[in-house]
N, C-alpha and C positions, 0 to 999 in steps of 0.2 A: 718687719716693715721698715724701708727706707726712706718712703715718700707718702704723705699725706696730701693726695691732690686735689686741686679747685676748691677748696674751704672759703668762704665769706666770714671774713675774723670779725667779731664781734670785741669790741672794746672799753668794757666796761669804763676804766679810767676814763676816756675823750667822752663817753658817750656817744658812739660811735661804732657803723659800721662801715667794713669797707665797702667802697661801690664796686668792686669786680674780685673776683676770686683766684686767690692766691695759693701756691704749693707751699705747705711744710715740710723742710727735712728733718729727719728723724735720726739722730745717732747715739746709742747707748743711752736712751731711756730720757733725751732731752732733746730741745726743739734746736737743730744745727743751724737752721737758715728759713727765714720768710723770705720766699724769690717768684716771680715770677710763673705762671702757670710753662710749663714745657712739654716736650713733645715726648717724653715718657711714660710708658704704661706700668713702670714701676710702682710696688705697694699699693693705696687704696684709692680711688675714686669715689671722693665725699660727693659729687656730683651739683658743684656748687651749695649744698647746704652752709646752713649759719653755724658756725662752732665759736664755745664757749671755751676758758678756762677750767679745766675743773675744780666742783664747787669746794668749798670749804664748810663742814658742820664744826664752829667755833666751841661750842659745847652740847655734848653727848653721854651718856652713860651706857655703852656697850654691852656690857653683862649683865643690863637691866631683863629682865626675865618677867614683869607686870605681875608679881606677886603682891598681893595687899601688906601679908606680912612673912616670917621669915618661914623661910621652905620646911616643909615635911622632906619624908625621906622617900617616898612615892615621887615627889617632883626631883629630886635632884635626877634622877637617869635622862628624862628631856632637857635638861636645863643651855647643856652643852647646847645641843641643837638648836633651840631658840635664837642663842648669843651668835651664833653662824649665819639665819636668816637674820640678825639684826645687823650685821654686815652686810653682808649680801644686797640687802633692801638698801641701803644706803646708797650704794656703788650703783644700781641699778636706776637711782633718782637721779645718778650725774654727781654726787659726792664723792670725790677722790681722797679728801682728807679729813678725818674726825680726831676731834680732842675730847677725849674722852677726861671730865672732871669726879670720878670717883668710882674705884672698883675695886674687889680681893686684891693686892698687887702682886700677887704670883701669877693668876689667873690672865692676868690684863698684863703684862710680861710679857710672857708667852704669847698671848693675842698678837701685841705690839709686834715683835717680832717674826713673827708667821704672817704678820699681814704686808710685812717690810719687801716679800717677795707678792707682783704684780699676779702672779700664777696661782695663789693664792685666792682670789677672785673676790676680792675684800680692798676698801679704800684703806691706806696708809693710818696708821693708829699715834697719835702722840699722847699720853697719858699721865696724872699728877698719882696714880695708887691711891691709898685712903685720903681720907680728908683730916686735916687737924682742927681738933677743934680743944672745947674744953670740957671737966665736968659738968653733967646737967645743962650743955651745950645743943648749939644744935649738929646735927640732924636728929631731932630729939624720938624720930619715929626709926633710929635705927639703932639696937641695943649696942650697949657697951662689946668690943670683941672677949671672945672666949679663949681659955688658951687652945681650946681645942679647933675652936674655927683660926686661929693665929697658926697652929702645927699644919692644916693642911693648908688654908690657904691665902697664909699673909694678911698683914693689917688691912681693914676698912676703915675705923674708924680709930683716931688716937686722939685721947683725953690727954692734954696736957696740963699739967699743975706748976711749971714754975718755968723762967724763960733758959734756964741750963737744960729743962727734956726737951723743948721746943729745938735748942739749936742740937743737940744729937738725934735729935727724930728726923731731925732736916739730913743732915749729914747721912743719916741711913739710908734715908731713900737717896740721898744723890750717889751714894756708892751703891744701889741697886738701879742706877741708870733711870729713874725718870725723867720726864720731860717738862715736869712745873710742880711746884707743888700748890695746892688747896687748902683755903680756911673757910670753916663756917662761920657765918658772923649775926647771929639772929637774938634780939632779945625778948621775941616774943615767939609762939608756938602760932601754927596754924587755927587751934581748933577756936571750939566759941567760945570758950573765955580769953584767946588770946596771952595762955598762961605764958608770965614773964621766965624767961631764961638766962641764963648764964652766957656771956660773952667774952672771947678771947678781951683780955687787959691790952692796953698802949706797951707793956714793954712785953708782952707777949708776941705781939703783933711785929711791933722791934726786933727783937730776939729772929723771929721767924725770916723775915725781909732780911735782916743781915746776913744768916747764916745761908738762907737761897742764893741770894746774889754775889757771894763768894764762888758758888759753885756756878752760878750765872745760868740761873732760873729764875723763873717769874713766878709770881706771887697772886696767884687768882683768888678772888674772893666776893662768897657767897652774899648775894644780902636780897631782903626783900619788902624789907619797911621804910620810910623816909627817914623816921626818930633812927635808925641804924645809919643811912646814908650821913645824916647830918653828924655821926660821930666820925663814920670811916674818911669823911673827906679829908682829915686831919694826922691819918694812921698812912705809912706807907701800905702799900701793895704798889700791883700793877695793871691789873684785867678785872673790873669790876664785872660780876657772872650778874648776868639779869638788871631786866627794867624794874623799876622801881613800882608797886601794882598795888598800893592802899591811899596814895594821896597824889596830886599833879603837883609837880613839881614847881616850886616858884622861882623865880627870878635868882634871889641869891642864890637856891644850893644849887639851882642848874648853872648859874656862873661857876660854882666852885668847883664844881665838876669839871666844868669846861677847864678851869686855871690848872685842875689836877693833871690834865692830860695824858688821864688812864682811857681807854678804849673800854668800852660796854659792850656787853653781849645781849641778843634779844631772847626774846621767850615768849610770842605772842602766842604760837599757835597750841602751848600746854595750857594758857588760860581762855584759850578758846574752846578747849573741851569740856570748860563749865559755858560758857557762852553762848556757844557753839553743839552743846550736843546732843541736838537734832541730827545736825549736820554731821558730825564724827559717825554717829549711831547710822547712818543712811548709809555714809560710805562701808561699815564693816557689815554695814547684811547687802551690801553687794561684793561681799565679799574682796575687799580693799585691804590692804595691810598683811605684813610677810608675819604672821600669827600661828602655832602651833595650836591643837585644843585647848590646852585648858587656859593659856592666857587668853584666848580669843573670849572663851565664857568668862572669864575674868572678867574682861574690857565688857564684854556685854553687857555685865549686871551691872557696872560703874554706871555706863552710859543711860542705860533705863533707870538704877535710882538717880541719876540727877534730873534727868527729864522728868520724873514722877515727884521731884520736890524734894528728893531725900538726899543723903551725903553716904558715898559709897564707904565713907572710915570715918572711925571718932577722931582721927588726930585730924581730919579736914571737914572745917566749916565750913560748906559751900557756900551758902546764902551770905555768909560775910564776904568770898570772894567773886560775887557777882559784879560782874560789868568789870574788872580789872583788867580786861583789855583794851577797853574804851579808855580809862586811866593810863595804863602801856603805849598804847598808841600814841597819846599826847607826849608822855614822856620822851619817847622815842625823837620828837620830833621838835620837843625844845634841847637837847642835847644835840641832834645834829642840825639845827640852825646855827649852833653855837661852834660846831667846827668838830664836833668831839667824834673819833672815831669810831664805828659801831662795825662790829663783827655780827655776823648771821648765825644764828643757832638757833636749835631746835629742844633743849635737854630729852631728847626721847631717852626712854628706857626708862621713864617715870611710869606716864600714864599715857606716853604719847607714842604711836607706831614708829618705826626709821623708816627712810623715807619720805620725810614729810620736809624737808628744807624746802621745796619749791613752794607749799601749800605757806611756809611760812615767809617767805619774800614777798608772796601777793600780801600777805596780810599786809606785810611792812607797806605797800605800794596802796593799801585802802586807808593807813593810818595818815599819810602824805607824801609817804617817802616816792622822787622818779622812779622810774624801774633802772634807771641808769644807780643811782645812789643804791638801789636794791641788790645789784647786780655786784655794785662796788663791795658792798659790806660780806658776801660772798665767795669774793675772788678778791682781788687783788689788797682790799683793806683790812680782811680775814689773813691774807696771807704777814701783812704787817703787825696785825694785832699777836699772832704768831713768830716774828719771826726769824719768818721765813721767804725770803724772797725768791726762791728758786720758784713760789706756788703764787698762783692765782693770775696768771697772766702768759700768754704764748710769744714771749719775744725771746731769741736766741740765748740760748743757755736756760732757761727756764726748764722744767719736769714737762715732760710732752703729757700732759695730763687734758686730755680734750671731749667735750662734752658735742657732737651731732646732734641739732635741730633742722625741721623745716620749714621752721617759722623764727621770725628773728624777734628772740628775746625783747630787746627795746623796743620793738613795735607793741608787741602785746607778751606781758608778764609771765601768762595762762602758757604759754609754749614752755616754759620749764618741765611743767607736767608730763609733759612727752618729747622725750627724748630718744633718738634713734638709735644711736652709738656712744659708748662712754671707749675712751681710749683712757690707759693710764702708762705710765713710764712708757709711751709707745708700742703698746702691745693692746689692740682689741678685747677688752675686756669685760662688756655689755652689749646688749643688740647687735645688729649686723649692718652693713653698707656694701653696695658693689657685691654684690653675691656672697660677699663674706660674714662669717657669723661670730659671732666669739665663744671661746670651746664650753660645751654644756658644763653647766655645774649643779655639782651634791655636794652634799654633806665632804668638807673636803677631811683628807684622811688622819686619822686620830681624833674627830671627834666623836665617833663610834665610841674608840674604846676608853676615851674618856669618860664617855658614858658610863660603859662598863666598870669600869675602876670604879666609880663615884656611887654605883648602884651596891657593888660590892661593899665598900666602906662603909655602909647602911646595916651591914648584913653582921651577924655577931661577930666571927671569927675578926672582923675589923678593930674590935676593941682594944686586942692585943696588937696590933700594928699603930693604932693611933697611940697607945702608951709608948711604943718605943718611937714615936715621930714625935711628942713630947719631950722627951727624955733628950731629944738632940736638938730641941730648940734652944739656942740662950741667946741668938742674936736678938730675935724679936721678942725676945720675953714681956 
């Protein structure tokens, strides 16, 4: 495709649309020229629709799979398949970009780069591999790794004990090409006693931050208590992951935040599924959400114990996190009164479908936020809190990444939801326009036999293949 015609550019930045419809040119996978509508019937006839930027999910978990806890050997042979519609379902909400904040790093590797080509039929992957954290740290509902899950497939999670493993843990992953690295930062646990935790030290935290920004990555991190916020304002990083969702935020730590000018990522619509789940529970038995069986009956039984008053897991108290959206929302919105940058994300591949970015920018827009500021925090201030400026905006040199509506975004919010056509590096990649359709997609190829493989490594004769995959581990030991 050459020519992308008669589009209504929507502008997030101005807040703004155009009043008349404009041609995009299209050359190697970027926007050449916003010109004038012409008398060519070349490429596509958007037919005057509204087009977007495409979106950015700021933070995701892509090879989340909605297991409560860690896989039997029954579920690895679906597993691949899942992680495929959990792409898929993104790309198909109008998301072209996900930052994906923790996953196997071999697994999410390979994702990254298989999804690097547009044909592929998967938004763009930037990815930080496991999370560092510390002993007795959090992610406290996710065991220590094994050398045996490390032999096949790469760090999750790494415990670090002194700031010399922190700065060689950084250096590994930055010579295994990620794109950020990740800290947990939690001193308390989810459940009802809110059991205290271990948390990355100040010259841990140091250690980490110097040794990234040599290799010039960012430094994201996890947090989700105030008593946490009020140490980390003090600690470098760079991309504060999540709103703050057990206290409202008061005047000093939101200034200090604001002083800090790190960029926040949201999280409304994962504490909407305690909030909200009536609402989550109505959309999945009309059958909503890119779900395989058994995560589906997963999410099911989640959604009816909360609605029946119970807590789907011992490590989450629900009844304590009630109403922390109400909470979120406020936050949200003394932080950006304050100027402070917010990225749009979702963390799906918790407990939350992909696909859901649009359901989570309305929420942002019932907290207070415009739908222009909503719009912002998606495209173009996602693309900065990343970045990356070649994304979240359609002006010349930019990633032809474009999102077909028939309703214009800034009028009403609710049009996210339905979207006509997702274009990405200029290639039709979702829905259809002008008779055109974008090419069917399956299960795209090797993840069959990933399958395969992963079913088989279940199976005895495995034992002896995973001893000699051991035996040649010593980078990651």
């Amino acid at each position: 495709m050459r020519v992308l015609r008669s589009v209504r550019l929507v502008d997030p930045a101005r807040g703004a649309t155009a009043p008349a419809p404009v041609d995009l040119r299209l050359e190697g996978g970027r926007v050449a020229a916003v010109v004038p509508p012409g008398p060519t019937s070349e490429g596509l006839d958007a037919g005057g629709r509204f087009a977007l930027p495409g979106l950015i999910d700021c933070h995701a978990h892509v090879t989340g799979v909605f297991l409560p806890d860690l896989p039997r050997a029954r579920d690895v042979p679906w597993m691949p398949a899942q992680v495929a519609l959990n792409l898929r379902a993104s790309l198909e909400s109008g998301v072209t970009t996900v930052r994906d904040l923790m996953a196997p790093l071999r697994p999410i590797l390979r994702l990254r780069d298989r999804a690097a080509d547009p044909a592929s039929g998967w938004p763009r992957v930037l990815c930080s591999g496991p999370m560092l954290t510390v002993p007795g740290g959090y992610p406290d509902f996710v065991p220590p790794d094994t050398p045996a899950s490390r032999a096949v497939l790469g760090p999750l999670r790494v415990d670090l004990r002194s700031p010399r493993e922190a700065r060689r843990w950084v250096d590994r992953l930055a010579d295994a090409r990620v794109d950020l690295i990740k800290v947990g930062f939690s001193s308390r646990a989810y459940d009802r006693g809110r059991t205290p935790m271990a948390a990355p030290s100040r010259e841990l935290m140091e250690a980490i931050a110097d040794a990234a920004h040599r290799h010039n990555l960012q430094v994201a991190v996890h947090h989700t208590w105030a008593a946490d916020l009020r140490r980390l304002v003090d600690l470098p990083f760079d991309t504060l992951e999540h709103l703050t969702l057990d206290e409202e935020l008061d005047d000093a730590l939101a200034d200090a935040v604001a002083a800090r000018r790190a960029p926040v990522t949201t999280n409304l619509e994962v504490f909407g599924f305690i909030d909200q789940a009536q609402e989550h529970l109505a959309r999945l038995e009309a059958g909503r959400g890119a779900f395989l069986p058994e995560p589906r009956r997963i999410i099911d039984e989640a959604l009816r114990s909360i609605t029946g008053g119970g807590s789907p897991h011992p490590h989450f108290f629900v009844d304590g996190l009630r109403g922390a959206t109400t909470r979120q929302g406020r936050n949200l919105m003394r932080l950006a009164e304050r100027g402070v940058l917010i990225g749009a994300a979702t963390d799906a591949g918790t407990n939350l479908t992909f696909g859901s970015l649009p359901d989570e920018l309305v929420h942002m827009t019932r907290a207070g936020l415009t739908p222009a500021a909503a719009l912002r925090a998606a495209t173009v201030d996602a693309a900065q809190l990343l970045g990356r400026h070649d994304l979240g905006t359609l002006s010349p040199g930019a990633r032809a990444d474009v999102v077909l509506y028939d309703e214009d975004p800034l009028a009403s919010i609710e049009a996210l939801r339905r979207p006509v056509a997702v274009l990405r590096d200029g290639r039709l990649v979702a829905g259809g326009v002008d008779g055109a359709r974008a090419p069917a997609w399956s299960r795209p190829p090797g993840v069959r036999s990933v399958a395969r493989a992963a079913a088989h490594l279940c199976a005895g004769p495995a034992l002896s293949r995973l001893r000699r995959a051991l035996a040649l581990v010593s980078r990651w030991g």
